[in-house]
C-alpha positions as CSV (number, residue, x, y, z in Angstrom):
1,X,-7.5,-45.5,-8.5
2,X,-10.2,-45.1,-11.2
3,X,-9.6,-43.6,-14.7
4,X,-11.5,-40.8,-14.0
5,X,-9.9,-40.0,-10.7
6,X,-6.9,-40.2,-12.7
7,X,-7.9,-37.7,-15.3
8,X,-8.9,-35.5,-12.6
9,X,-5.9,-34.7,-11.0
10,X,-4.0,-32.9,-14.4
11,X,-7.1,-31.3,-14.9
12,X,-7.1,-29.9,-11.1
13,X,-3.2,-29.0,-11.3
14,X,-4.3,-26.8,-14.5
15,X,-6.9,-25.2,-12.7
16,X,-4.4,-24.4,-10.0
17,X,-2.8,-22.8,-12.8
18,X,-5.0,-21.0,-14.2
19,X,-5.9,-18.9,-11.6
20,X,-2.4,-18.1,-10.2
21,X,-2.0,-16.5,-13.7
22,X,-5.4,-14.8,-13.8
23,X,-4.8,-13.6,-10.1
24,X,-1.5,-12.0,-11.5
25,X,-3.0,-10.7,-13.8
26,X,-5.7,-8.8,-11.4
27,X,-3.4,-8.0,-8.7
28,X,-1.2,-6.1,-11.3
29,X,-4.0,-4.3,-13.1
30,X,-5.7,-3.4,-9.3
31,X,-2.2,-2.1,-8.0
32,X,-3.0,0.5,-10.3
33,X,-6.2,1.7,-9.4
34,X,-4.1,3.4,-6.2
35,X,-0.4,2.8,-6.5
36,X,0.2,5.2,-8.3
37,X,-1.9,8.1,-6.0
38,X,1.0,8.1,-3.4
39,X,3.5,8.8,-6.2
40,X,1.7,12.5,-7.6
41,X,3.6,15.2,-5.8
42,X,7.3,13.3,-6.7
43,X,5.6,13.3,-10.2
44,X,4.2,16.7,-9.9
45,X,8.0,17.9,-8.9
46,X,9.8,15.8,-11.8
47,X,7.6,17.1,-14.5
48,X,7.2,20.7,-13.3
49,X,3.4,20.9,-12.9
50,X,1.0,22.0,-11.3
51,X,-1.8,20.1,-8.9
52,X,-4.8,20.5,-11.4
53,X,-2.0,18.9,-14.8
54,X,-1.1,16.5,-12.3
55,X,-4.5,14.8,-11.9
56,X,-4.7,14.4,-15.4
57,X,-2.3,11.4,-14.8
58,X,-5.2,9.6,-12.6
59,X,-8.0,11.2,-15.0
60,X,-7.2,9.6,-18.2
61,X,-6.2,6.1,-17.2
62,X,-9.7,6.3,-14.8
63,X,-11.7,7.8,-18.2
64,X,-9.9,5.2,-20.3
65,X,-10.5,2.0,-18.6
66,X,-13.9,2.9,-17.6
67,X,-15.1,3.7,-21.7
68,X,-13.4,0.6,-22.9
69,X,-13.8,-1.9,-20.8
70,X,-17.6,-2.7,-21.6
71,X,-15.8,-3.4,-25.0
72,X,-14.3,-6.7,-23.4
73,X,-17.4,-8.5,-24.4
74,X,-17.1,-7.6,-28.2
75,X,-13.6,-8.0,-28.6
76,X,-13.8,-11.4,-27.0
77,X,-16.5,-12.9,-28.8
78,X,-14.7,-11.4,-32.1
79,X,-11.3,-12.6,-31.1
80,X,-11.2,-15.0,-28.4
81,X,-10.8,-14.5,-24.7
82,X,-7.3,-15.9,-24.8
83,X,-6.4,-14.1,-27.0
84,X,-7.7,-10.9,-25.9
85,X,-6.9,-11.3,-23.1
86,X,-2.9,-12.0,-23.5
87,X,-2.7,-9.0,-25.8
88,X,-4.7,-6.8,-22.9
89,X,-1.4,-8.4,-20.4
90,X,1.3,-7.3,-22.9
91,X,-0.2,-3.9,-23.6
92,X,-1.0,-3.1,-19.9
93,X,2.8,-4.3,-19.0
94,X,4.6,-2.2,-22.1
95,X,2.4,0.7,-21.7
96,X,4.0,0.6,-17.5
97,X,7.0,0.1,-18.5
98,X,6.6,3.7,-20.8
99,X,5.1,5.5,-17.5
100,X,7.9,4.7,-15.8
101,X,10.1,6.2,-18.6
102,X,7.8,9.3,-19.1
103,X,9.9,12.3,-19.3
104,X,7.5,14.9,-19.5
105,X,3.6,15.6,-18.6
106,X,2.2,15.0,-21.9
107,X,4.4,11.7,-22.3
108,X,2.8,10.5,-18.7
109,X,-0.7,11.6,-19.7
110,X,-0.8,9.6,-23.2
111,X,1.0,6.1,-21.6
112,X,-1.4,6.6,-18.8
113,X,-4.9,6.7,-21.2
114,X,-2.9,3.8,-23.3
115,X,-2.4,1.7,-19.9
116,X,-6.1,2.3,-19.3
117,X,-7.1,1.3,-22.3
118,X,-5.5,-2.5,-22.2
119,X,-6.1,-2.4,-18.6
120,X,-9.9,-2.5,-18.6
121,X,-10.7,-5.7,-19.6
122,X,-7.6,-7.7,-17.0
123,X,-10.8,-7.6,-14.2
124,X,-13.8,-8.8,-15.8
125,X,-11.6,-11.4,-18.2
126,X,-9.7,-12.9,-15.4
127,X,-13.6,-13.4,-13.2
128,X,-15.0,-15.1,-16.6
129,X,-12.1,-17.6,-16.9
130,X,-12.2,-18.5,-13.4
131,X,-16.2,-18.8,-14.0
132,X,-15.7,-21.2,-17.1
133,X,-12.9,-22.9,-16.2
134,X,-14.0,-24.3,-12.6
135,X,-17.3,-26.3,-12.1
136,X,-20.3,-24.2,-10.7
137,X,-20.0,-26.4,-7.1
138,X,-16.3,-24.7,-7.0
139,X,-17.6,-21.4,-8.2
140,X,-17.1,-19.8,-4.6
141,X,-13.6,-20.9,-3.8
142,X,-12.7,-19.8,-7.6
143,X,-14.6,-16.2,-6.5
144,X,-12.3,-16.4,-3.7
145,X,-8.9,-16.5,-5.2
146,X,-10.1,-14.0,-7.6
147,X,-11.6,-11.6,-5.4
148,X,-8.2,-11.3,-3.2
149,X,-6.1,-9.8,-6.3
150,X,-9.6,-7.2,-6.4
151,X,-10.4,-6.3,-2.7
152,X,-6.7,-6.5,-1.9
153,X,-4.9,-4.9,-4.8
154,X,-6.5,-1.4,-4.1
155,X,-6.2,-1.7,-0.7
156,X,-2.4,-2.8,-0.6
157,X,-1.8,-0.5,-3.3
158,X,-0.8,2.7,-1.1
159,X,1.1,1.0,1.3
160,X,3.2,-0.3,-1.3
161,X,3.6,2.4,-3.3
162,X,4.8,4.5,-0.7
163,X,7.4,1.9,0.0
164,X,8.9,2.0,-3.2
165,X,8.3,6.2,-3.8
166,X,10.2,6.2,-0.3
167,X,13.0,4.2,-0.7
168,X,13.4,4.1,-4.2
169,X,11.8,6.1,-6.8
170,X,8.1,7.0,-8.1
171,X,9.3,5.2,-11.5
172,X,9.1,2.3,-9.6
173,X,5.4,2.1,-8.9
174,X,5.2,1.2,-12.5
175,X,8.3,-0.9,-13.0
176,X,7.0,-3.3,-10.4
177,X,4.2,-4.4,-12.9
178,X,7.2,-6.1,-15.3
179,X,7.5,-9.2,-13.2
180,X,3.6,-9.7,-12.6
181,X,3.0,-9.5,-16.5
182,X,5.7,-11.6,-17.8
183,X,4.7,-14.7,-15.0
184,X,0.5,-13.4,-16.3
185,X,1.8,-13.8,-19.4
186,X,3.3,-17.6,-19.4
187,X,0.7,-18.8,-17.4
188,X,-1.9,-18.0,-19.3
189,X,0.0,-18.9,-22.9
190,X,0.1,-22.5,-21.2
191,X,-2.9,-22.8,-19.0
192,X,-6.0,-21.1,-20.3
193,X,-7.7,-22.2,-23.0
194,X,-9.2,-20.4,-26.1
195,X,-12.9,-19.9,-26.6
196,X,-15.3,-20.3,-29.7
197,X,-15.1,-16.7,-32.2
198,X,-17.9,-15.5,-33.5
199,X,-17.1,-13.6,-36.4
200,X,-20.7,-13.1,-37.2
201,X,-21.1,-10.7,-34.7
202,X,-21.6,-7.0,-35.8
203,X,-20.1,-4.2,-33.9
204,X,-23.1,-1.4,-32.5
205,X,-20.4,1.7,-33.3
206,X,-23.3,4.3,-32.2
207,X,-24.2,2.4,-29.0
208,X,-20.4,2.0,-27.9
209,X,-20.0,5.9,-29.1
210,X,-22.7,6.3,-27.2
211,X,-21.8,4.7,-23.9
212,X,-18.1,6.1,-24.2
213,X,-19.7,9.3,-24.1
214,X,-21.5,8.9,-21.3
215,X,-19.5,6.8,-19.1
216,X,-16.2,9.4,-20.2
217,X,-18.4,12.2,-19.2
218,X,-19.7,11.1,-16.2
219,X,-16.0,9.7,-15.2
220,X,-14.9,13.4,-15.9
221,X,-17.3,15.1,-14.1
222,X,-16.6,13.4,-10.7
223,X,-12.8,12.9,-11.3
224,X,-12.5,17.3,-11.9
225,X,-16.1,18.3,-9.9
226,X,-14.1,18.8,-6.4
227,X,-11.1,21.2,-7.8
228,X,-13.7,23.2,-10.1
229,X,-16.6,23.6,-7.5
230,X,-19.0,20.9,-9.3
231,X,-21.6,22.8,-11.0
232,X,-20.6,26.4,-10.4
233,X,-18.2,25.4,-12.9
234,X,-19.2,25.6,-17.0
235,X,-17.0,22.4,-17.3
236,X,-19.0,19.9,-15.0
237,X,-22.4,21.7,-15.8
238,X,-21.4,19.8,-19.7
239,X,-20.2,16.7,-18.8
240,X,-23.0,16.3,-16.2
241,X,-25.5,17.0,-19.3
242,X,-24.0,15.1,-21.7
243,X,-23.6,12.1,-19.4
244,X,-27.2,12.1,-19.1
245,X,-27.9,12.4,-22.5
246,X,-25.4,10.2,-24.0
247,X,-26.5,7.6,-21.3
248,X,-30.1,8.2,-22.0
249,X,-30.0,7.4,-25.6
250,X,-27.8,4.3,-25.4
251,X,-30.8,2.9,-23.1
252,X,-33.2,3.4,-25.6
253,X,-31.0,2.7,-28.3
254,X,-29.9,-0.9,-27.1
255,X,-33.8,-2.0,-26.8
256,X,-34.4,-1.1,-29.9
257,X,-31.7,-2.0,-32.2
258,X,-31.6,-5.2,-33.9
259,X,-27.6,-6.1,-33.0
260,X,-27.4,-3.7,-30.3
261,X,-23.6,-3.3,-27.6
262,X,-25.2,-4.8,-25.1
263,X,-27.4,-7.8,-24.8
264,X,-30.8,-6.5,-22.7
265,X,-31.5,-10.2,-22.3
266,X,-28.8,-9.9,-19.5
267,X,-30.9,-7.5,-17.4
268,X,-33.7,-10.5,-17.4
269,X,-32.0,-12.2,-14.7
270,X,-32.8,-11.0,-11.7
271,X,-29.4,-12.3,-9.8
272,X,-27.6,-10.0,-12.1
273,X,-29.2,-7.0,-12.3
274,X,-29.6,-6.9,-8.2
275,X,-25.9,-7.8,-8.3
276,X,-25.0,-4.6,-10.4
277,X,-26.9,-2.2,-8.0
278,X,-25.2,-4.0,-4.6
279,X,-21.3,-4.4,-6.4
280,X,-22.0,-0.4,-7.1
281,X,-22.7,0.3,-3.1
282,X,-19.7,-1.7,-2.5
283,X,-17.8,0.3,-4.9
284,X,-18.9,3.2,-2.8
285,X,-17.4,1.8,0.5
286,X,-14.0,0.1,-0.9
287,X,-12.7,3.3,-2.3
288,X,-13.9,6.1,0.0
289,X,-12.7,4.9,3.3
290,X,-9.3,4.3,1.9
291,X,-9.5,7.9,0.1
292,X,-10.9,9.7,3.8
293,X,-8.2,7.7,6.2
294,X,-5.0,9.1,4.8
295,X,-5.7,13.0,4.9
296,X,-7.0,11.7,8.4
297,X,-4.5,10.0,9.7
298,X,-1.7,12.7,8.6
299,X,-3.7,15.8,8.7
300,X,-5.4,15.5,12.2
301,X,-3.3,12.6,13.6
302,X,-0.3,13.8,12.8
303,X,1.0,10.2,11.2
304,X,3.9,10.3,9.0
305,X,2.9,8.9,5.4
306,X,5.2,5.7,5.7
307,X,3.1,4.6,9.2
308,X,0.1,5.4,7.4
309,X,0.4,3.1,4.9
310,X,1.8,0.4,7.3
311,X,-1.4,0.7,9.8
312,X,-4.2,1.0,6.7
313,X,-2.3,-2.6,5.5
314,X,-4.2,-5.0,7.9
315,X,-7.6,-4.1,6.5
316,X,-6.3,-6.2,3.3
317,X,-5.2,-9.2,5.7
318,X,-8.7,-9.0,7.4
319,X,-10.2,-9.2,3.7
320,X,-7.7,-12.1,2.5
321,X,-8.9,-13.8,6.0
322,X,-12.5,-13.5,4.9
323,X,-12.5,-14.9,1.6
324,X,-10.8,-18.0,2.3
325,X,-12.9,-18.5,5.0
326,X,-15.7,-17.8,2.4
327,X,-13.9,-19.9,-0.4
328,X,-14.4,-22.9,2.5
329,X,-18.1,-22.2,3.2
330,X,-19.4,-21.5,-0.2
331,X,-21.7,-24.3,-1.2
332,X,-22.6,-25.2,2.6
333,X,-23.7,-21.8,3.4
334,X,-26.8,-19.6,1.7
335,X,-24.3,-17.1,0.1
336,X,-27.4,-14.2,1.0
337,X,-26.5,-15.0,4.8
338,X,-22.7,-14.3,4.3
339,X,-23.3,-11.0,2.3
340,X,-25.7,-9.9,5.4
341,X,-23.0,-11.2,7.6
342,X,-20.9,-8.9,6.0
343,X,-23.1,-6.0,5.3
344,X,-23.1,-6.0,9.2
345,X,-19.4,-6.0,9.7
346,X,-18.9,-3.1,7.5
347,X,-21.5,-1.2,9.1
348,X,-20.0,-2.3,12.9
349,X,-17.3,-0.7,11.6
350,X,-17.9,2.3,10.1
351,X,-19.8,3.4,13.4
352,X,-16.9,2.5,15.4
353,X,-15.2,4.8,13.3
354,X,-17.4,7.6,13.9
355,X,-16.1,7.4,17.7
356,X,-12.9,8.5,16.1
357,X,-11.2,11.7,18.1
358,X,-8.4,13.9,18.4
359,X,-6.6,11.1,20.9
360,X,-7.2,8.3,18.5
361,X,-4.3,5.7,18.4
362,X,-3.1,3.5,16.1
363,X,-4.6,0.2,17.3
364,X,-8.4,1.7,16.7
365,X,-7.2,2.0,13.1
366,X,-6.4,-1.2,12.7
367,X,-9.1,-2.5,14.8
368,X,-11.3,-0.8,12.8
369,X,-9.6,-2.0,9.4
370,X,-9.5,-5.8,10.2
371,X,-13.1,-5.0,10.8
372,X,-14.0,-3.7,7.6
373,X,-11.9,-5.8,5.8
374,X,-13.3,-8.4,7.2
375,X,-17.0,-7.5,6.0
376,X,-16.1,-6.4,2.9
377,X,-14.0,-9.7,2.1
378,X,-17.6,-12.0,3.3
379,X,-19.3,-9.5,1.1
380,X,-17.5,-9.6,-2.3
381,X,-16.8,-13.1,-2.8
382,X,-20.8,-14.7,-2.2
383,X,-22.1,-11.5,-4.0
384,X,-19.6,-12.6,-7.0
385,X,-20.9,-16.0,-7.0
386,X,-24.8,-15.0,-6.8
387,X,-25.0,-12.6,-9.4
388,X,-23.8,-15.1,-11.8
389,X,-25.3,-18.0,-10.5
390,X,-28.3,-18.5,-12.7
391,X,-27.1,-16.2,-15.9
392,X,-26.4,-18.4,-18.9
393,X,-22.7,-18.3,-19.9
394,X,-22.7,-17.0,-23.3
395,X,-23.3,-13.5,-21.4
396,X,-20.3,-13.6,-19.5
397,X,-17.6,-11.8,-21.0
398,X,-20.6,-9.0,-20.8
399,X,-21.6,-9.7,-17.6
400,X,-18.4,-9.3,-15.8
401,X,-17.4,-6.7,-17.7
402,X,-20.8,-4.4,-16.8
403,X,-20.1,-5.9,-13.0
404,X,-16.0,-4.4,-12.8
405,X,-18.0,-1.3,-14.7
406,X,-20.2,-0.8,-11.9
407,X,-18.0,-1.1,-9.4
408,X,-15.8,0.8,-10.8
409,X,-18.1,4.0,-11.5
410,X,-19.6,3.1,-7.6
411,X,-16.0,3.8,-6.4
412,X,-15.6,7.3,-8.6
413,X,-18.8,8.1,-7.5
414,X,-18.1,7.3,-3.5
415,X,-15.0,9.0,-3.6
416,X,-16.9,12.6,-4.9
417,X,-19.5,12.2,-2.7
418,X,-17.5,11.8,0.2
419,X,-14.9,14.9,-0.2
420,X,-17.5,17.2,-1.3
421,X,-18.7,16.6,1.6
422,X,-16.5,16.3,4.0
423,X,-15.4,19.9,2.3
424,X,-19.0,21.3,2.7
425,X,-19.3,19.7,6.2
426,X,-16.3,21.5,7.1
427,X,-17.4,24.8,6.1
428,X,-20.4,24.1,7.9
429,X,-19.3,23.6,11.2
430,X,-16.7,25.8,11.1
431,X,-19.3,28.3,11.1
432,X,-21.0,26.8,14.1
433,X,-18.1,26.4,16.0
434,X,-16.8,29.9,15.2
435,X,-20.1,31.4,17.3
436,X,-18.9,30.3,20.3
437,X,-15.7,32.1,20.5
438,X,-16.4,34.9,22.0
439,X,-15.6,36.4,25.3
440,X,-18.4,35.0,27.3
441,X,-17.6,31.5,26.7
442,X,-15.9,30.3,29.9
443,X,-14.1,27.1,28.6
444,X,-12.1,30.2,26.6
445,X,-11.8,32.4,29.1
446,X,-10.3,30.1,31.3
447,X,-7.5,29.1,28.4
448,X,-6.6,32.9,27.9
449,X,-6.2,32.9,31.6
450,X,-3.7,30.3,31.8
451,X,-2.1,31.8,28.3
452,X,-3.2,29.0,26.2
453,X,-4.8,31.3,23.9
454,X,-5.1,35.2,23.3
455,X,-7.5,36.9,22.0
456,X,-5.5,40.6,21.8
457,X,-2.8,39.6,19.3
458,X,-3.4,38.4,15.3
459,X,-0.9,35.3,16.5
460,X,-3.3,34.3,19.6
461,X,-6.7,34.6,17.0
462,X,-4.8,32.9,14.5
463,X,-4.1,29.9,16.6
464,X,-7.6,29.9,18.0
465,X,-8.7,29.9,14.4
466,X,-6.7,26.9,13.3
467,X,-8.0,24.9,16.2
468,X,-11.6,25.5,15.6
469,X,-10.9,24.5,11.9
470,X,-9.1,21.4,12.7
471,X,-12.3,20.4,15.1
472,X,-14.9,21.2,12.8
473,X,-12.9,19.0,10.3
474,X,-12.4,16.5,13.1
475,X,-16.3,16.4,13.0
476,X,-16.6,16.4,9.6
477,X,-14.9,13.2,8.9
478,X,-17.0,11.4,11.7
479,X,-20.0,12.4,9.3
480,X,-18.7,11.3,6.5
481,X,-18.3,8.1,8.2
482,X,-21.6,7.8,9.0
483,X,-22.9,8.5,5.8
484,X,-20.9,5.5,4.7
485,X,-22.2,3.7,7.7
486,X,-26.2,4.7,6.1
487,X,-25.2,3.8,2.8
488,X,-23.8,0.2,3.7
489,X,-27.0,-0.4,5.5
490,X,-28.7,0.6,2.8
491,X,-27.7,-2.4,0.8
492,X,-29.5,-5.3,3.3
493,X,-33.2,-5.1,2.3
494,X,-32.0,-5.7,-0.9
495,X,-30.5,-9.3,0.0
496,X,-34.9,-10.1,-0.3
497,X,-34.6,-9.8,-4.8
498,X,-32.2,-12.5,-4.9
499,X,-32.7,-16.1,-5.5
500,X,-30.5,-19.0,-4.4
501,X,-28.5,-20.6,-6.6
502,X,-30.2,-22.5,-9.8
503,X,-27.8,-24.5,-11.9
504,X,-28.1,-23.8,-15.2
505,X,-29.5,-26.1,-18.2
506,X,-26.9,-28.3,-20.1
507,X,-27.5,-25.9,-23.4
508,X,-27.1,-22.5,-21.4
509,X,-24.0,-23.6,-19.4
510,X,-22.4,-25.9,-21.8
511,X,-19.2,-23.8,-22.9
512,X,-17.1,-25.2,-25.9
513,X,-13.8,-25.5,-25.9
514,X,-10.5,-25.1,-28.0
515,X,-7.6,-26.5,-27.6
């Protein structure tokens, strides 16, 4: 055996390591984004309040991690990604630990924003060690591993935390992060390497007050727009204008500042700024379905919450499926003809899923989850890979951080689109349904006959009444599906903007490193 086939084996079994303790790391920080979801109304009984305090629990860890996590790249560069991010694994796990502890709203509220806070940056650090520490021909499997803990976390993240709210206690939704942090926490004390620190680098405080401002705006205004009637409401009608203020000035202030927050050199390459706008339409798509199938499935199906949980888990195993199929035909495969591939599944499947009915059984569910999670899975990993193909590493840490940012506000922004309108929908045809009860219609005529229905007693209207509502919200969701269904389609044409992969020059993609 030669010495440099030799060499390469350690240097392969630390790899190995490496992402195990990154993909911990993920997986942990992604339970979160829905674990904890399942858990409200025990919450909302244990503390004593009511549904709109309650969401404050999701509002401020959501608001938190979405104003500090374009901070990542800063912070890094200023400290070291190793370092960074270790600290960000120990915060994330101490701050769980407190939730779990909370005794009181305000308690939950305040370890919530803090867990938000050193939970922004797990995502986008743990995709920029993977990035550095594999060669680029191995970039797709590395996407692959890393993508699982991403696609999969949010998507498990129900089903397990309706497990443990079930047989155990909502405390535990948050205790459950302890063992991922401690083995995140080893593995990347031994495995990960630090990076160069620049301490040269001056912090742009008005463009991150700036972008905090905006992005905690606009984070607020979708999070609260549903419960307060969106801009009937004096609330939204501020955050929606200071989110496009505040937004608005941190464009023009970043190209024309001398040190500005972020790099505008990053938007010159055109994998990367494509990438942004298509990780945002899959942001759309990952969250929503998952956030319409529950009320769904219970409300209209009549599916306890346990089975729901159990039958929405094989859309992750359809995902997991996809990427290592993906990891394995990355580099022999145009990674443009996977993401259309997988555009395509996710649209198959959201038009199946318009066909949904009143008589729908559990096997279309999970047909129709393996489905999507199958697209989905073909999508992420090559549209990882791509947007970072050709952007010179020293704009990493930034990169990935602006990518987990837009997928992120993609999601936020999916999920208030599609219950506003599913609740406007609704209303709609509710309306339309509701003119055709009336005496002449025979279809009713022929139910008060057999004593189905009666329209001579409040308890007979009242029961008509409740099934015209549950079939105009039966409709409703079908709609919403299909918006999805436009939205994912959408997304092809722009598969045209981006390039194939170019490897980069020895002086962009040369990373130093420190032991």
């Amino acid at each position: 055996m030669s010495a440099s086939a030799t060499a390469a084996q350690p240097e392969s079994a630390r790899h190995i390591w490496v992402a195990m303790s990154v993909m911990l790391a993920t997986i942990m920080q992604a339970l979160d984004t829905t674990i904890a979801n399942v858990a409200l109304p025990h919450m909302q009984g244990a503390m004593g309040a009511t549904e709109d305090q309650i969401s404050w629990v999701l509002t401020s860890y959501i608001v938190a991690a979405a104003i500090f996590m374009p901070l990542t790249g800063f912070l890094t560069a200023r400290w070291g990604r190793k370092r960074v991010f270790m600290w960000a694994v120990v915060g994330f796990t101490l701050t769980s630990m407190l939730c779990g502890a909370a005794q009181s709203l305000p308690e939950m509220v305040l370890f919530r924003l803090l867990q938000g806070v050193f939970g922004a940056s797990l995502v986008p650090l743990s995709q920029a060690v993977l990035l550095d520490t594999y060669p680029p021909e191995k970039h797709g499997a590395a996407m692959a591993m890393w993508g699982m803990g991403v696609m999969v976390g949010p998507i498990l993240g129900p089903t397990l935390g309706g497990w443990l709210t079930e047989y155990y206690n909502w405390r535990w939704v948050f205790y459950i992060n302890l063992p991922f942090g401690l083995l995140a926490w080893f593995g990347l004390a031994a495995f990960v390497r630090e990076t160069p620190i620049d301490r040269s680098r001056r912090f742009d405080l008005l463009g991150f007050a700036l972008l905090s401002l905006g992005i905690g705006a606009l984070q607020m205004m979708l999070d609260r727009g549903q419960s307060l009637d969106w801009f009937a409401n004096p609330e939204i009608m501020i955050e929606a204008v200071l989110a496009g203020l505040a937004l608005y000035l941190f464009v023009a202030h970043i190209f024309t500042h001398e040190h500005p927050f972020i790099e505008p050199a990053l938007f010159r390459d055109r994998n990367f700024s494509v990438g942004l706008v298509m990780i945002f339409i899959v942001g759309i798509i990952l969250l929503a379905t998952m956030a319409l199938l529950p009320p769904f499935m219970h409300g209209l199906l009549g599916y306890p919450v346990i089975d729901i949980g159990f039958l929405l888990a094989p859309r992750g195993v359809g995902t997991m499926i996809a990427m290592a199929m993906v990891g394995k035909l990355s580099g022999r495969l145009d990674a443009r003809y996977m993401i259309a591939l997988g555009l395509g599944l996710t649209s198959l499947s959201l038009w199946d899923m318009t066909l949904f009915n009143a008589n729908t059984d559990g096997w279309d569910i999970v047909r129709t989850g393996v489905t999507q999670g199958f697209g989905l899975g073909f999508i992420f990993v090559p549209l990882s890979t791509i947007t970072f193909a050709s952007l010179a590493a020293r704009y990493r840490n930034e990169g990935t951080a602006l990518f987990s940012l837009m997928r992120n506000i993609g999601s936020s922004i999916g999920i208030s689109v599609v219950m506003t309108y599913l609740a406007q929908r609704t209303q709609a045809n509710h309306a339309v349904f509701a003119d055709y009860i009336t005496p002449f219609n025979l279809a009713l005529r022929h139910a008060t006959e057999a004593g189905v229905y009666s329209l001579t007693t409040p308890q007979g209207l009242a029961a008509i009444n409740g099934e015209v509502t549950r079939q105009a919200a039966m409709l409703a969701y079908l709609q919403d599906f299909r918006l999805m269904m436009w939205i994912t389609l959408i997304a092809i044409p722009l598969l045209v903007l981006l390039r194939a992969p170019v490897r980069h020059t020895a002086a962009d993609s040369e990373l130093v490193i420190l032991d």
